[in-house]
C-alpha positions as CSV (number, residue, x, y, z in Angstrom):
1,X,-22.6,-20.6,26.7
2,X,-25.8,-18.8,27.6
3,X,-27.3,-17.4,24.6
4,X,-30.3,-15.4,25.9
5,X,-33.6,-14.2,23.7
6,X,-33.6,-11.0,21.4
7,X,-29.8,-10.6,22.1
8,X,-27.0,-11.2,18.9
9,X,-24.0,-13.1,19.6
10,X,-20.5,-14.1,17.5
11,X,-20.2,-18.0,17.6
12,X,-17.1,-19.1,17.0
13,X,-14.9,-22.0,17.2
14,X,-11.9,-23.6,15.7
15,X,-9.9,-26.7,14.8
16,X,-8.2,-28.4,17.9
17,X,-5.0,-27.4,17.9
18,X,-5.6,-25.1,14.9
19,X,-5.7,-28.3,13.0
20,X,-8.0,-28.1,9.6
21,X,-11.9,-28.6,9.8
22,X,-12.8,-28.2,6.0
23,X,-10.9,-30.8,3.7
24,X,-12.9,-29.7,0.8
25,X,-15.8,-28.1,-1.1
26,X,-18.4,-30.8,0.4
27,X,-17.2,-30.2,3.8
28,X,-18.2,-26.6,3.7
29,X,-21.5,-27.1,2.7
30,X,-22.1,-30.1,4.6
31,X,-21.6,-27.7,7.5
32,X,-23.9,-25.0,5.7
33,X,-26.8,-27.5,5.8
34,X,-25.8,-28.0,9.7
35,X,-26.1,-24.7,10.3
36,X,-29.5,-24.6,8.1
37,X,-30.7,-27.5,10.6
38,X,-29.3,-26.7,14.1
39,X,-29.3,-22.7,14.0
40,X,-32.0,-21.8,12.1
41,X,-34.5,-23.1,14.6
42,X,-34.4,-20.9,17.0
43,X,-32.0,-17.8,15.5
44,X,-31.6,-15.7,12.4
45,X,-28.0,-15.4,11.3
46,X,-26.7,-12.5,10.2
47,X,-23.5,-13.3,9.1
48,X,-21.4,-16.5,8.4
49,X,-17.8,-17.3,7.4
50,X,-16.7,-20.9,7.2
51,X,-12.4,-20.7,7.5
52,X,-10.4,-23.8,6.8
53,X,-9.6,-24.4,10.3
54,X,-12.3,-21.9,12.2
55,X,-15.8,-21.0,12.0
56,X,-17.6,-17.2,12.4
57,X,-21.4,-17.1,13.0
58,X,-23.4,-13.8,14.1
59,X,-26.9,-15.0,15.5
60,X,-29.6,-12.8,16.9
61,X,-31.5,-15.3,19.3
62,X,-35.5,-14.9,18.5
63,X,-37.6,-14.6,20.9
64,X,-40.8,-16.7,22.1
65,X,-43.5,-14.0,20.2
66,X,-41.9,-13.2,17.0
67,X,-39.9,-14.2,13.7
68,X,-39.4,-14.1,10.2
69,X,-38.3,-17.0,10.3
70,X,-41.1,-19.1,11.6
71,X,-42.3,-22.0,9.1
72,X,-43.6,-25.8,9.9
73,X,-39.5,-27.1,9.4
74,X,-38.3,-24.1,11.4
75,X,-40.7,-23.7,15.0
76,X,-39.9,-21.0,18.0
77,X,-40.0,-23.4,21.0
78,X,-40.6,-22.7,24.5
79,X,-37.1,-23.9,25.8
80,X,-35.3,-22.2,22.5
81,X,-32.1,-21.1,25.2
82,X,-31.3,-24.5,26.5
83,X,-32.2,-26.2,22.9
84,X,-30.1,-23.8,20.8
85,X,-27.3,-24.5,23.1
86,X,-27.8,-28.2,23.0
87,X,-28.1,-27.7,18.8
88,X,-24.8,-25.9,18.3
89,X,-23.4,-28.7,20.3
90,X,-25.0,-31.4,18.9
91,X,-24.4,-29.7,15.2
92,X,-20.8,-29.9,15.8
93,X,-20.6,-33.4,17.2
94,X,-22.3,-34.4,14.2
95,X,-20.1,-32.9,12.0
96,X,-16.9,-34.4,13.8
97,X,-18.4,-37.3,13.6
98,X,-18.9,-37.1,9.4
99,X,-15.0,-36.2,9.7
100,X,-13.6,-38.8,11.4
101,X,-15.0,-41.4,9.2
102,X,-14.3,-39.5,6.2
103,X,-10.9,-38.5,7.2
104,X,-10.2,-42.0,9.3
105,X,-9.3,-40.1,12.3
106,X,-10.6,-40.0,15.9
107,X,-11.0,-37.7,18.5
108,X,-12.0,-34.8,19.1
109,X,-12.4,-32.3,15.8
110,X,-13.4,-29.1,17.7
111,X,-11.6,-27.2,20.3
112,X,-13.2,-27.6,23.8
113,X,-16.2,-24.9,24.3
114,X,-17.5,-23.0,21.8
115,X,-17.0,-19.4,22.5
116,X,-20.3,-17.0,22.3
117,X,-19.2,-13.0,22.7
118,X,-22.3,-10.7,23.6
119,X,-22.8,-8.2,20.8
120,X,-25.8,-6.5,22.1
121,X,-29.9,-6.7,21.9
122,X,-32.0,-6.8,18.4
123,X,-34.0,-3.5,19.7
124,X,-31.3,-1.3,20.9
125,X,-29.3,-2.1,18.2
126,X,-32.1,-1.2,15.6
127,X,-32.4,2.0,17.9
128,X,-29.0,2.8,17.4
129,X,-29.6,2.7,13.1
130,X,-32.8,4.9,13.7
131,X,-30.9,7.4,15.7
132,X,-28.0,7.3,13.3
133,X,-30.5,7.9,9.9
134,X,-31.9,10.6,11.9
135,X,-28.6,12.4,12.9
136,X,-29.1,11.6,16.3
137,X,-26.4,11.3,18.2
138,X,-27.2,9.1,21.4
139,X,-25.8,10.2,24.8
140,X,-23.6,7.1,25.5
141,X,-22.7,6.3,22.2
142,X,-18.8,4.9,22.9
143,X,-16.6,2.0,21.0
144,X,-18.3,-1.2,22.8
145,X,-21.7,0.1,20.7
146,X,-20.2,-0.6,17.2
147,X,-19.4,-3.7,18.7
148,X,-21.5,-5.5,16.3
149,X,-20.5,-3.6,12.9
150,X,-17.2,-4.1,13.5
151,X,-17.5,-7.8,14.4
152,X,-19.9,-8.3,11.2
153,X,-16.8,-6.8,8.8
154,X,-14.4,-8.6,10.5
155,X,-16.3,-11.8,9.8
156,X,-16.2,-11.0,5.9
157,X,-13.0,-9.6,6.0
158,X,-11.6,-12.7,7.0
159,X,-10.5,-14.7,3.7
160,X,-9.2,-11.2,2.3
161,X,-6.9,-10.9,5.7
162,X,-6.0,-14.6,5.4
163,X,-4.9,-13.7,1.6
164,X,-7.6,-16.7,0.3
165,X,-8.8,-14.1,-1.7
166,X,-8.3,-10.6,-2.6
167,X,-12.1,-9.5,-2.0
168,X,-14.3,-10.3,0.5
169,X,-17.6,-11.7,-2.3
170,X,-14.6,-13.8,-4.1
171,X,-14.6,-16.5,-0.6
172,X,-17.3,-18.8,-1.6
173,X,-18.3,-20.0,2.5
174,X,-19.2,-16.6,3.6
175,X,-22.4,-14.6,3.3
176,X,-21.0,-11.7,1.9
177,X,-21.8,-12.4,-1.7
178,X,-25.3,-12.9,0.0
179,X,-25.1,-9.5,1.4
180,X,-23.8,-8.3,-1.8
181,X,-26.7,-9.3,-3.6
182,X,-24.5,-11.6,-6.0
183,X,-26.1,-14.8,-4.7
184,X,-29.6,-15.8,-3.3
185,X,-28.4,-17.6,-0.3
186,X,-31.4,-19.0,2.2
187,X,-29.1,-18.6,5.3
188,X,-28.8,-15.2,6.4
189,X,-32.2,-12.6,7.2
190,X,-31.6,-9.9,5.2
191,X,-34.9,-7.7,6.5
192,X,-33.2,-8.0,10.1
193,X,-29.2,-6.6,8.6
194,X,-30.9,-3.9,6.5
195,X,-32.8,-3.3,10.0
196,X,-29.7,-3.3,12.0
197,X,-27.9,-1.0,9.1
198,X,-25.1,-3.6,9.0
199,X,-22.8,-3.0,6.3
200,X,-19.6,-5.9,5.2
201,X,-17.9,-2.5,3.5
C-alpha cells in the first residue's frame, strides 16, 4: 500500500474468510478510537463505515505544510507515508489482538493486505467542485473523475444495501449522520467534504 501526500484513498478490508469483525456495540467503537489514534495523525477522513464483517475508510493523506487537523495529540511528521502505512497496520493488529482475547480465538482476524484504491488528489478534486459551481464543464471530464463521489455514497449506502437499515443516518458506525448534521462526530473533516462538494445523497 503506498498512500502518497495530498491524494484521497478508499481503505478497505474485511474479515478473513468473510468471517465477522464486530461482535458488538463496544467493538465498533473500540475500532472508532483506533481509527481516532492511528489515522488521524497523518489524514483527514472523509468518510467511514464500520460493517460487521468489512471496514470502508475514505482518507485524504495531508501533506508536510498544511492541515486542519494539526494539534499537539495529532502532529504532520516528516515520514507521514511510511508511518501511516505502518499505523493502519499496526491499528489493525491491535485490534485483532483485543479480539482474540475477547473472543478466545487465534489467528489471523483480517484478510491479508489491506486494499487502498486511488481516488484522486485533494486539489484537482476541489478544482473539479469549483468548475462544477461555476458551470464549467472541464475538458476531460469522464466516469473515472466521479470516482470519488461515487465511492463516498457507496460507503454510506452500505447498511441500506445490506438491509441493516432502511436509511443510510439509521446505521449507527458510519459517518453519515455526521454528514447529515444529526450527530457531532470528531472523526470526519467536514470543511475539507463541503470543499470537495461530496454529497452521501
Amino acid at each position: 500500500m503506498i498512500l502518497e501526500q495530498e491524494n484521497i484513498y478508499h481503505i478497505y478490508n474485511q474479515g478473513n474468510n468473510r468471517q465477522k469483525i464486530f461482535f458488538n456495540r463496544e467493538n465498533y467503537l473500540y475500532f472508532i478510537k483506533k481509527i481516532s489514534e492511528h489515522i488521524l495523525p497523518f489524514a483527514d477522513v472523509l468518510a467511514w463505515c464500520l460493517m460487521p464483517n468489512h471496514f470502508h475508510l475514505i482518507i485524504a493523506v495531508r501533506g508536510l505544510d498544511q492541515s486542519d487537523r494539526v494539534t499537539p495529540s495529532h502532529p504532520v511528521t516528516n515520514s507521514g507515508n511510511y508511518q501511516l502505512n505502518n499505523s493502519i497496520a499496526t491499528m489493525l493488529r491491535s485490534y485483532t489482538r483485543a479480539i482474540n482475547i475477547q473472543q478466545r480465538r487465534s489467528g489471523s482476524l483480517f484478510r491479508e493486505g489491506t486494499k487502498a484504491v486511488w481516488l484522486g488528489s485533494i486539489a484537482s478534486e476541489k478544482n473539479k467542485y469549483q468548475n462544477r459551481l461555476a458551470g464549467r464543464a472541464e475538458a476531460n471530464q469522464n466516469l473515472a473523475e466521479e470516482q470519488l463521489q461515487t465511492c463516498f455514497r457507496y460507503i454510506h449506502n452500505n447498511p441500506v444495501k445490506t438491509m441493516l437499515v432502511s436509511q443510510i443516518t439509521d446505521w449507527e458506525f458510519s459517518s453519515a449522520s455526521d454528514i447529515a448534521g444529526i450527530r457531532n462526530g470528531s472523526l470526519i473533516n467536514r470543511k475539507l467534504i463541503e470543499k470537495l462538494g461530496l454529497l452521501t445523497g
